[in-house]
C-alpha positions in Angstrom: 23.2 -0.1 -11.3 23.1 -0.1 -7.4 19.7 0.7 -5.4 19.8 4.3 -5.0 20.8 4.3 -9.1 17.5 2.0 -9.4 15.6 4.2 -7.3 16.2 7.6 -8.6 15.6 5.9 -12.6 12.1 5.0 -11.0 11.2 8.6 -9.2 12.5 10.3 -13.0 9.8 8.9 -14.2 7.1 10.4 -12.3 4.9 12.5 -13.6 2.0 13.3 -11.7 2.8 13.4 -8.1 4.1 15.6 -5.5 7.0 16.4 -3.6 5.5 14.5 -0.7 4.3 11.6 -2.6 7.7 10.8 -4.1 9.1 11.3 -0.8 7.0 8.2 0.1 7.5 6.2 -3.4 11.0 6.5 -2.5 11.0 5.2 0.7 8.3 2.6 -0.1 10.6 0.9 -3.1 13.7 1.8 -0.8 12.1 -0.6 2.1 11.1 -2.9 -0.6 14.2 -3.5 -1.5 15.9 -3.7 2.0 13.2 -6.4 2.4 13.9 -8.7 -0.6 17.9 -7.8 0.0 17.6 -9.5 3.5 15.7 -12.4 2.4 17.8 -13.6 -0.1 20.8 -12.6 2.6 18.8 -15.0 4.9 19.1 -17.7 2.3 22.7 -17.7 1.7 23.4 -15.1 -0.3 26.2 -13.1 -0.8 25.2 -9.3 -0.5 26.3 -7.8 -3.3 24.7 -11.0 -5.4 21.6 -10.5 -3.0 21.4 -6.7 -3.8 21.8 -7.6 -8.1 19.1 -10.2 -7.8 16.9 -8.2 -6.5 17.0 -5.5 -9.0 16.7 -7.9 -11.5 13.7 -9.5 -10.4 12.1 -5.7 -9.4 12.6 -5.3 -13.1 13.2 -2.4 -15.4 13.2 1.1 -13.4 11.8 3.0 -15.8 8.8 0.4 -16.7 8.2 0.7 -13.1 7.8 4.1 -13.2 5.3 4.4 -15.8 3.1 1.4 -13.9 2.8 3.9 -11.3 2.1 7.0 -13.2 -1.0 5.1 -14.7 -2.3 4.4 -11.2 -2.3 8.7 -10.4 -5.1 9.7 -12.5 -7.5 7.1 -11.4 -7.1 8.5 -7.5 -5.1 5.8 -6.3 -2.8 9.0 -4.5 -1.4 8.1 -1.2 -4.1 7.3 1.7 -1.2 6.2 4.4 1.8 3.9 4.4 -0.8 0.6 3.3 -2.4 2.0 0.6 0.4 3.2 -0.9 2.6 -0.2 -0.6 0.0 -2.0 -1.9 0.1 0.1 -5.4 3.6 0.1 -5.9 3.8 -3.5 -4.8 1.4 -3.7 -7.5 3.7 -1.7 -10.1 7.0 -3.5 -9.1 5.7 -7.2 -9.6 3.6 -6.5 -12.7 6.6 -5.1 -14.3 9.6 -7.2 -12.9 10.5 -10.9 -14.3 10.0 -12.7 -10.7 6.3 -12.1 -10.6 5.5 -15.8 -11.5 7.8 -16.7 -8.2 6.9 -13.2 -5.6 3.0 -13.7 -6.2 2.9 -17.0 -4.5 4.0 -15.6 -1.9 4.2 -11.7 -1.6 0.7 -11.3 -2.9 -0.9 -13.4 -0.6 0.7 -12.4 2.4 -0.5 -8.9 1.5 -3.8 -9.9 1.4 -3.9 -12.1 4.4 -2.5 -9.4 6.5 -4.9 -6.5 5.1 -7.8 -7.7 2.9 -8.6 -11.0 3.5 -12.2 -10.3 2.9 -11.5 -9.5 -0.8 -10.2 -13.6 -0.8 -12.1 -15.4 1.0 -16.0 -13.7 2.4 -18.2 -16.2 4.7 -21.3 -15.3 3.0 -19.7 -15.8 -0.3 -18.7 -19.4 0.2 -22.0 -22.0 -0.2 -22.3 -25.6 0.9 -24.6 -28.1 -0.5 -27.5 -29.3 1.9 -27.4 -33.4 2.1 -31.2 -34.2 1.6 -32.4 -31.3 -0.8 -29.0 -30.4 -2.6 -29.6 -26.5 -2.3 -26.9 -24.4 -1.8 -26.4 -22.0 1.3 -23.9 -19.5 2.3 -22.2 -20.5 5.1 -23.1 -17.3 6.9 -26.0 -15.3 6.1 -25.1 -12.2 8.2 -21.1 -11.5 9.2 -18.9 -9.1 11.1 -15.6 -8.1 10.1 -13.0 -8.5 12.7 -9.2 -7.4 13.6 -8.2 -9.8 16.2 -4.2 -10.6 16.0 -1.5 -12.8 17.4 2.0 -13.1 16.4 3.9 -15.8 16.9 6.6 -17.7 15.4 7.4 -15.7 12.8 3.3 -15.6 11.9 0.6 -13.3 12.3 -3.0 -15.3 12.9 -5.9 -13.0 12.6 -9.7 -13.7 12.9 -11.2 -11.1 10.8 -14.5 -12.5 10.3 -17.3 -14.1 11.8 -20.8 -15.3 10.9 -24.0 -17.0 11.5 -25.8 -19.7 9.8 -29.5 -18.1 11.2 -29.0 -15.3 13.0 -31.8 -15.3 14.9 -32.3 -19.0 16.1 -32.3 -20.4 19.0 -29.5 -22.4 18.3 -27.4 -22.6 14.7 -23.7 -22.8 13.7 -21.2 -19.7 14.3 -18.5 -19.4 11.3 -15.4 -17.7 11.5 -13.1 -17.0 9.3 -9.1 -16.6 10.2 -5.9 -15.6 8.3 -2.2 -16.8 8.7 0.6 -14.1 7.2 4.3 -14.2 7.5 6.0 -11.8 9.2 8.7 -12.8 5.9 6.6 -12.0 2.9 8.2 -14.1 1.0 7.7 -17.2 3.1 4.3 -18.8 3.0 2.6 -20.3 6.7 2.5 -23.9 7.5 -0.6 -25.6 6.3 -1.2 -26.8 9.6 -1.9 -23.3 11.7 -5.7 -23.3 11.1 -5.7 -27.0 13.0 -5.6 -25.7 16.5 -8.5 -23.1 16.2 -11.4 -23.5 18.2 -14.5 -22.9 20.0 -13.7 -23.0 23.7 -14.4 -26.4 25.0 -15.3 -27.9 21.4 -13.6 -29.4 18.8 -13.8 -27.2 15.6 -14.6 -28.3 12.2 -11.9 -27.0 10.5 -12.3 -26.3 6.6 -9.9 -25.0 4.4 -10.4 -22.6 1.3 -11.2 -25.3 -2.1 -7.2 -24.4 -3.2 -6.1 -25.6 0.1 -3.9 -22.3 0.8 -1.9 -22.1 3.7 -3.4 -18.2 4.4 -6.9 -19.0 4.9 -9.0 -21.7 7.1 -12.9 -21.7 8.4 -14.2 -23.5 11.3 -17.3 -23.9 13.1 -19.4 -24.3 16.2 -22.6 -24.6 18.0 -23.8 -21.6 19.7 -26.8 -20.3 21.4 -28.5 -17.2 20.4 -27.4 -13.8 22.3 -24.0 -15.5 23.7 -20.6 -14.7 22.7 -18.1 -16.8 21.3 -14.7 -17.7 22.8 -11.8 -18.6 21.0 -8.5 -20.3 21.8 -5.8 -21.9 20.5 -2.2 -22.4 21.2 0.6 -20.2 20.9 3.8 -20.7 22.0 2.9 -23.2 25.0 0.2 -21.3 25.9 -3.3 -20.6 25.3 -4.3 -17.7 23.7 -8.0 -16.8 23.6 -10.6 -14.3 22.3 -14.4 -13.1 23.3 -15.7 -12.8 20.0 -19.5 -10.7 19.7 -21.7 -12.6 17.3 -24.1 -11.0 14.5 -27.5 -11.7 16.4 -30.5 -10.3 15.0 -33.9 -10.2 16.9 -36.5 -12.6 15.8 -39.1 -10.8 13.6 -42.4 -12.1 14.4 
């Protein structure tokens, strides 16, 4: 069985979707093959071996096909090129043998890229005080963000950002940032969140409690109404970002 074989095996097993939508589930699991193909090209592998690989670890067409059918009923139609990668990315790994190996790295890079929220949420994350031992979010208000740079084969995106007391004087700004690979199945050095800073401070840097190379935290002093700038370097040069924080107005 070749790709377009593999591919057509998948569509015949459609049952609820239209002419449209299988137009996109066929270009969706034809990209994601082309994808895996070239990886394990990139790696050393002959082509044809590359190509058999991969539809080995996609796993069996048909099984494939009925993932997705499931997926139909509950509304999960197409809603643009992301949404619709993201379900059959779903359907192809639960189904195929590789997803022990492709959800290490695949997965995450998915969710770096697009929902890092639904990982790793500022005001989700607590710290215990030193003297009273109470826990505390790290943020108690926060802003989602889409602030990118790629470089180096990596996308870094700041997509959050949070305040300790948004309306003191003075507190701690949080913000939250996201490394994916431009390779999805490559993961991102562990190092990338080291460099991230507040301009003319050194950043507490804190990683998630796993220690994944997708996510990291850091912090910094700021003073109520300003905003915050970013930098770090990319390339041999430094990049930077004016980043609005979540004030609120002192109720008296």
């Amino acid at each position: 069985m070749d790709r377009q074989d593999y591919t057509a095996a998948v569509l015949s097993a459609l049952r609820r979707v239209t002419s449209r939508e299988r137009a996109a589930i066929r270009a969706e699991i034809d990209g994601h093959i082309e994808d895996h193909i070239e990886g394990l090209i990139e790696l050393g592998y002959d082509p044809a071996l590359a190509e058999e690989r991969t539809l080995a670890a996609m796993g069996d067409p048909k099984e494939v096909g009925r993932e997705l059918n499931k997926h139909y009923p509950l509304g999960w139609l197409i809603a643009g090129r992301a949404a619709m990668a993201a379900v059959l990315l779903f359907a192809l790994l639960a189904a195929g043998p590789a997803w022990n190996t492709l959800r290490n790295t695949v997965v995450p890079n998915l969710q770096a890229r697009w929902f890092p929220t639904t990982v790793q949420d500022l005001t989700e994350i607590s710290f215990g005080g030193y003297e009273d031992g109470v826990y505390q979010a790290l943020a108690k208000t926060a802003t989602d963000l889409d602030l990118r740079r790629t470089a180096n084969g990596v996308t870094t995106r700041i997509y959050q950002v949070g305040l300790q007391e948004p309306t003191a004087e003075r507190t701690t700004a949080w913000f939250a940032v996201s490394f994916s690979s431009v390779n999805p199945f490559e993961k991102p050095s562990r190092f990338l969140g080291d460099s991230v800073r507040l301009d003319g401070r050194s950043a507490t840097v804190i990683t998630t409690s796993f220690h994944s190379p997708y996510y990291c935290f850091f912090s910094g002093p700021v003073t109520w109404g300003q905003e915050a700038q970013i930098v770090w370097p990319r390339d041999g040069e430094l990049t930077s970002f004016s980043v609005p924080l979540p004030w609120e107005e002192a109720v008296e």
